[in-house]
C-alpha positions in Angstrom: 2.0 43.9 22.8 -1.4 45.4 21.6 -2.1 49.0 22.2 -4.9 50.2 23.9 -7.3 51.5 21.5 -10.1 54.1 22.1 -13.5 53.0 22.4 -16.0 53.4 19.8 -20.2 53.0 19.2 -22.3 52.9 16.7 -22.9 56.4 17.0 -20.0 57.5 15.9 -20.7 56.3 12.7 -23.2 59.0 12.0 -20.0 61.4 13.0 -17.3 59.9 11.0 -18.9 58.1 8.0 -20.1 59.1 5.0 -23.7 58.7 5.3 -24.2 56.1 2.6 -25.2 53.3 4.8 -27.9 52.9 8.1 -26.2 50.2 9.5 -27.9 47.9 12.1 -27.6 49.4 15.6 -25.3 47.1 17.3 -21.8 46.6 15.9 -20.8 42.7 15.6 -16.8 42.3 17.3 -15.8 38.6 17.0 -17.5 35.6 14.6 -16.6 31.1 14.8 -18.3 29.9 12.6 -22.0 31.2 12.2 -22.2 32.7 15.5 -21.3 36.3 16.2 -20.7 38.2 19.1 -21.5 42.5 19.3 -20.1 44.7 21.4 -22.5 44.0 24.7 -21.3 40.0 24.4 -24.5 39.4 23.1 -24.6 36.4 20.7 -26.7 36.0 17.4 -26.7 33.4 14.5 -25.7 34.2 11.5 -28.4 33.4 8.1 -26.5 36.8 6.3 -23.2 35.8 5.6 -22.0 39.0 5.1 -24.5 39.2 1.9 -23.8 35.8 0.6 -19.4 36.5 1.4 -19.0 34.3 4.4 -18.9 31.1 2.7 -17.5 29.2 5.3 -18.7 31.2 8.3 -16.6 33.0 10.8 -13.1 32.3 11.8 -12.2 29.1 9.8 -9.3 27.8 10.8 -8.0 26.9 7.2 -9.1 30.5 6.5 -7.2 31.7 8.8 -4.0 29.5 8.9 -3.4 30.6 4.8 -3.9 34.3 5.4 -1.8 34.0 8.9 1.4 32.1 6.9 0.8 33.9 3.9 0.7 37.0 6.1 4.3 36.3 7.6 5.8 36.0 3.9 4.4 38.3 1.1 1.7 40.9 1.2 2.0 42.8 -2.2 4.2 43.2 -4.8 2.6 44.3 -7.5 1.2 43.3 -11.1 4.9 43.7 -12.2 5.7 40.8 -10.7 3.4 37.6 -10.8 3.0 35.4 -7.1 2.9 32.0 -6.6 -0.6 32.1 -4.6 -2.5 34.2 -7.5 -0.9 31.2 -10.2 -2.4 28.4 -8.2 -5.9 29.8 -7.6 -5.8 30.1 -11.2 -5.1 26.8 -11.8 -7.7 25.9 -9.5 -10.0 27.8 -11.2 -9.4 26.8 -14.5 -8.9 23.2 -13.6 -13.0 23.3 -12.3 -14.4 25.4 -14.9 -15.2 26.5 -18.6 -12.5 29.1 -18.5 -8.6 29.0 -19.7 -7.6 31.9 -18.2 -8.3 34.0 -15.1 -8.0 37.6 -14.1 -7.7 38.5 -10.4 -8.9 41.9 -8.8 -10.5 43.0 -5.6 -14.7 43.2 -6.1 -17.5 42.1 -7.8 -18.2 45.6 -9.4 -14.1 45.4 -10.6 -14.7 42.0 -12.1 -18.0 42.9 -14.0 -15.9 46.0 -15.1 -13.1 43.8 -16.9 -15.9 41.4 -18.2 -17.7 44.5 -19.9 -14.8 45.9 -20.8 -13.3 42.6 -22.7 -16.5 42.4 -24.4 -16.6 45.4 -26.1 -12.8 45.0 -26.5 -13.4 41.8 -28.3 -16.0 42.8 -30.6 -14.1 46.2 -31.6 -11.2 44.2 -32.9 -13.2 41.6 -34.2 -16.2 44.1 -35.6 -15.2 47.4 -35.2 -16.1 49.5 -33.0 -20.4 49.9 -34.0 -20.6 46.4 -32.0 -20.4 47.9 -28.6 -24.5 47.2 -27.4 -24.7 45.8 -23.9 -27.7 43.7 -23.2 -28.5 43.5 -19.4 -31.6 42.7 -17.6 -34.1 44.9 -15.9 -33.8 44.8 -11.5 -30.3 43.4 -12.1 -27.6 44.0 -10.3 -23.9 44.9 -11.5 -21.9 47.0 -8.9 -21.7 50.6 -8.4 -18.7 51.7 -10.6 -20.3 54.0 -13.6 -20.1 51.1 -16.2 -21.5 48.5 -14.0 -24.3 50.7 -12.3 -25.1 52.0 -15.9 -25.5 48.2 -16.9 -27.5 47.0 -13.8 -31.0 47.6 -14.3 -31.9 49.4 -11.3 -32.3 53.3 -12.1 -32.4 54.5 -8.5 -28.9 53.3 -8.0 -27.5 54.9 -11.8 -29.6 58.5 -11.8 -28.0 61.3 -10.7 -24.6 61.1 -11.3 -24.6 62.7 -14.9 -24.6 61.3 -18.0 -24.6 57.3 -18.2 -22.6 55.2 -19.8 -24.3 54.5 -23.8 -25.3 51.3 -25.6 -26.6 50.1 -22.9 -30.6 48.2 -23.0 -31.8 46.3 -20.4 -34.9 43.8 -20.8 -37.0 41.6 -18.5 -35.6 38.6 -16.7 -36.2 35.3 -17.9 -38.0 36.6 -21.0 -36.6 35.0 -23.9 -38.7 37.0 -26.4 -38.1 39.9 -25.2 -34.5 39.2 -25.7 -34.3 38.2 -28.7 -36.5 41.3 -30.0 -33.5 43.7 -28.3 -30.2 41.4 -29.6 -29.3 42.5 -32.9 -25.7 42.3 -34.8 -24.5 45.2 -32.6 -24.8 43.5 -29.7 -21.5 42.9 -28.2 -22.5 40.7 -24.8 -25.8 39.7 -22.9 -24.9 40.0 -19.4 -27.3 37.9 -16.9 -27.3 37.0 -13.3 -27.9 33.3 -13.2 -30.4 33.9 -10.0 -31.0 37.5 -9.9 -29.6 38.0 -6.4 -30.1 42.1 -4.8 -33.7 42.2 -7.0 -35.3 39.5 -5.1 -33.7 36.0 -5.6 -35.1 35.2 -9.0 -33.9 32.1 -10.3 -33.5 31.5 -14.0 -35.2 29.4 -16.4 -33.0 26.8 -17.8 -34.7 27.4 -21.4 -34.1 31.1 -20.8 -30.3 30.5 -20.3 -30.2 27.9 -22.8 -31.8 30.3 -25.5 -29.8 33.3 -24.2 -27.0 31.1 -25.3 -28.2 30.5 -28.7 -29.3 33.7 -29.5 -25.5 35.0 -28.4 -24.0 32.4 -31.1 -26.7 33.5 -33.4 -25.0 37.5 -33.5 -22.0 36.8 -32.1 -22.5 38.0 -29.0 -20.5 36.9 -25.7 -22.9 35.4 -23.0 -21.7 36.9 -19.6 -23.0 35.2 -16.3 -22.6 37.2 -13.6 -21.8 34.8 -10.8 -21.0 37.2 -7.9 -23.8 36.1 -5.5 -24.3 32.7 -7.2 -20.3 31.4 -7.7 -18.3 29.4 -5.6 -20.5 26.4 -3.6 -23.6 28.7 -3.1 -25.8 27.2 -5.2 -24.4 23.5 -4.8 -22.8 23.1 -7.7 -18.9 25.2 -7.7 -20.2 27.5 -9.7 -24.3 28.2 -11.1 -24.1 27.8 -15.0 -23.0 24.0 -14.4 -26.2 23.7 -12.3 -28.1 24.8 -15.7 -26.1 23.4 -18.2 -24.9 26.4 -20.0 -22.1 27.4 -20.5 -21.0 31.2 -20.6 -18.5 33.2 -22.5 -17.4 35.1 -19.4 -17.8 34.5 -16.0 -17.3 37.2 -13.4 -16.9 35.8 -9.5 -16.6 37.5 -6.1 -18.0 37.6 -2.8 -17.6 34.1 -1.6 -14.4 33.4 -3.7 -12.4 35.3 -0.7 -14.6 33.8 1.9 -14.5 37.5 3.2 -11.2 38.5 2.3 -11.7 40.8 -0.9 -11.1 39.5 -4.1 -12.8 39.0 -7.5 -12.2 37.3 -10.9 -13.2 37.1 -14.2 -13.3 34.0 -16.3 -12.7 33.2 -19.8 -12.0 31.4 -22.7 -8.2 31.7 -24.4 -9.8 33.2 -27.6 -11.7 36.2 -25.7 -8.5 36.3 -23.1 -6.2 37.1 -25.6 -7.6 40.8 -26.4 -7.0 42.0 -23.1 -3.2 42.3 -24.4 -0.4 44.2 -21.8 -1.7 47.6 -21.0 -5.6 47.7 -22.3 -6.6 46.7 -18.6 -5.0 46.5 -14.9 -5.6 46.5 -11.4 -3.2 47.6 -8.3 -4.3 45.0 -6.0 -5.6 42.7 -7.7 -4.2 39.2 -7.4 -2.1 40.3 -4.2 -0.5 37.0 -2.7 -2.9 37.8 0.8 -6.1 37.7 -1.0 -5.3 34.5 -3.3 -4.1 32.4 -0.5 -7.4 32.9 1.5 -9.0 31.9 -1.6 -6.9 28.9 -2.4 -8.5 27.9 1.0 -11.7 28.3 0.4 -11.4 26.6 -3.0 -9.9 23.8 -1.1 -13.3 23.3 1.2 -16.0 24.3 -1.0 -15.1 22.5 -4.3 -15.6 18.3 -2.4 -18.2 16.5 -2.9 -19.3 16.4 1.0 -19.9 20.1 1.0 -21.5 20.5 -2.5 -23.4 17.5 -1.2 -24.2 19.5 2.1 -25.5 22.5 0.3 -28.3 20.5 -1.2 -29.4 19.1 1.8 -28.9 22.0 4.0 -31.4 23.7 1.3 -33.9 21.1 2.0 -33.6 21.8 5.4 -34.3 25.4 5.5 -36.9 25.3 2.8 -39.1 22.8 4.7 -39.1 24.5 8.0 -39.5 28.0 5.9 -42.2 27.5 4.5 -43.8 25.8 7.0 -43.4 28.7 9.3 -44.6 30.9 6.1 -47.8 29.7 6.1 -48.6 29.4 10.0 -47.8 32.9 10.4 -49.1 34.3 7.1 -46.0 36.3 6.7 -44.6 34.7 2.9 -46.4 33.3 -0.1 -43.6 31.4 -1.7 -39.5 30.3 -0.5 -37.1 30.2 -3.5 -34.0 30.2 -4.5 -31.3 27.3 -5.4 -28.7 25.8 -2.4 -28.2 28.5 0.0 -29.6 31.7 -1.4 -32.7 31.1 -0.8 -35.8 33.8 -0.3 -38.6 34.4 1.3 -41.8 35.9 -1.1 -43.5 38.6 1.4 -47.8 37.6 1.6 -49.5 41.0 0.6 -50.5 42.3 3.8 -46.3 42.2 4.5 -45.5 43.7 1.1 -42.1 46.5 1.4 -41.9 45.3 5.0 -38.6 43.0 4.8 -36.8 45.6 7.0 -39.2 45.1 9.7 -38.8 41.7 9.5 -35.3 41.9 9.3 -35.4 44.1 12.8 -37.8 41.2 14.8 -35.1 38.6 13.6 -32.0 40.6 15.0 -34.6 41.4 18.6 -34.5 37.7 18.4 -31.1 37.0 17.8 -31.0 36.1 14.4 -29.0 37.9 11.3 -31.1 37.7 8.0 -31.3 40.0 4.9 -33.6 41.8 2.5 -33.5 41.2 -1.3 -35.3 44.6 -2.2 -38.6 45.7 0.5 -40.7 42.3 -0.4 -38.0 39.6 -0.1 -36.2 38.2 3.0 -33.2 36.7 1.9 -30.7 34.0 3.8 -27.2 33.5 2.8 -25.4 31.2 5.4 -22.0 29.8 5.5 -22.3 26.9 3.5 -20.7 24.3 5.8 -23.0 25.8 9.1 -24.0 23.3 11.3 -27.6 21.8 11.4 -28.1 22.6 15.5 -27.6 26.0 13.9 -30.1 25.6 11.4 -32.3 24.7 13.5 -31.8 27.3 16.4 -31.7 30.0 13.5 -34.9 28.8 12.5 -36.7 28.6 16.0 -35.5 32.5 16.5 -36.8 33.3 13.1 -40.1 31.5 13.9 -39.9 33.6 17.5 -39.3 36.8 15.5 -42.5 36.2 13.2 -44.7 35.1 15.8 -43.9 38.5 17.8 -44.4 40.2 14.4 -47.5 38.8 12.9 -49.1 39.0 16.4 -47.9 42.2 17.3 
């Protein structure tokens, strides 16, 4: 029997939340696939994703038939115990990857924290502890714990909460000589996004990454990719470092891994693994049977060929009519990105005016993103149809028509 529960509106978010967010004035109920319902019964398309989560839209039914029988058998027992569901995504993962060893947790912000956190670990045993420098880049994006705000390279979201975390520098994106002017024999990791994903959707150079890699073996330095956005099928390749080539030290994955059930991981080789010995690190949740099952799904869809395959061509797809419909309508300059994160480059006369374009899409039915003020970003599911596609992109043509026009 279900219980009668009270109504609720967006309003009473401004009475019961902390006032950290402005979300969007309707409040989505019910998803399948990447269509979503709000409150009214209105329907919308979905280009968010849930900021790049939703990797296989709304409602799978393999999504849901692991967390539903996992669901009727264990929830959580603790890291004193190990599961079965946490040791086979493990094996998944390091059956696909670089990486001999995983560690599970619940975010992308806890899984950046246990990369940073082995780093300087590694390089104090190794070292001592004067090799503790962090290398990050400048607009990047970490999380929003104090060590991973400290390290992203966006001050508005780190000042103001007292003193930051030290030995931390951050240096332009994909500016190898800048780089290797900072790195020194105190360095302890270079941390980079692979496509800088909240900044703006800034794909790397591969000569940056490669060099980024050499210059880490040069001072024994780990190379940390930070694969939150990028990880899991997004860019078309199961994770993005084996679309460049290079290979990290530590890899730290989120977001889609749960498919929108929370979960993170970090990555890693044996060597590095073996410093995070019993008690220097821990997590409550992390690993909890619930969480890996959803994500022994997802792993189970995303990593074939078909829908690695798809990605590609559904990039194609959106990037042709994009910036087709950037140039009638004057509204973006350049589309970029890799599989599907892709962005949209605002012209000038629509510079810091992604939110508005944001609004016309959802007037129109559509759910898109911003990637800072000048970027419109899309995330989709990565298996979404291509009807979808291209009703998605006949609303967001409707929205800039209306907005260009006025």
């Amino acid at each position: 029997m279900s219980v009668e529960q009270a109504p609720v509106q967006r309003a009473d978010f401004d009475q019961v939340m902390v006032p950290n967010y402005a979300p969007a004035a309707f409040i989505p109920v019910r998803g399948a696939g990447s269509r979503v319902w709000d409150q009214a019964g209105r329907e919308l398309i979905d280009f968010a994703g849930g900021i790049a989560v939703n990797v296989l839209g709304h409602a799978h039914p393999a999504l849901v038939g692991a967390l539903t029988e996992q669901a009727n058998k264990l929830w959580h027992v603790s890291n004193v115990f190990t599961n079965e569901p946490a040791l086979r995504l493990a094996h998944k993962l390091v059956d696909a990857t670089f990486a001999d060893r995983a560690f599970f947790c619940n975010s992308g912000a806890e899984a950046n924290e246990a990369a940073f956190k082995l780093a300087r670990r590694v390089a104090h045993d190794r070292f001592g502890p004067e090799k503790h420098e962090i290398i990050a880049t400048v607009n990047s994006f970490h999380g929003r714990t104090l060590f991973t705000v400290s390290v992203g390279g966006q001050p508005k979201y780190s000042d103001g909460f007292g003193p930051k975390i030290t030995g931390i520098s951050h240096v332009p994106y994909n500016d190898l000589e800048a780089l290797k002017a900072q790195i020194s024999d105190k360095t302890c990791a270079v941390v980079i996004e692979p496509i800088q994903g909240e900044s703006g959707v800034v794909p790397a150079d591969v000569a940056y990454l490669q060099g980024a890699r050499e210059l880490c073996d040069k001072h024994n330095a780990l190379l940390i990719f930070d694969e939150v956005q990028t990880g899991v099928g997004r860019t078309g390749e199961l994770f993005a470092y084996m679309h460049y080539g290079v290979t990290p030290d530590i890899l730290s994955s989120a977001k889609s891994l749960g498919g929108g059930f929370p979960i993170g991981a970090m990555l890693t080789t044996e060597a590095l693994a073996k410093h995070l010995t019993v008690g220097t690190h821990g997590t409550t949740y992390g690993g909890n049977p619930l969480a890996c099952a959803v994500a022994n799904a997802v792993l189970d869809v995303v990593n074939t060929p078909e829908v690695l395959a798809g990605v590609k061509a559904k990039h194609q797809k959106f990037k042709a009519r994009l910036e087709q419909i950037g140039e009638k309508y004057g509204l973006f300059t350049q589309v970029r990105g890799v599989g599907l994160l892709i962005g949209c480059v605002l012209s000038e006369a629509w510079k810091g005016k992604a939110k508005d374009v944001f609004n016309a899409a959802e007037k129109e039915g559509l759910m898109v993103l911003q990637a800072g003020p000048d970027v419109v970003r899309f995330a989709p599911s990565l298996v979404i149809d291509d009807a979808d596609i291209d009703e998605g992109l006949d609303r967001f043509e409707r929205a800039a028509a209306k907005l260009t026009q006025g």
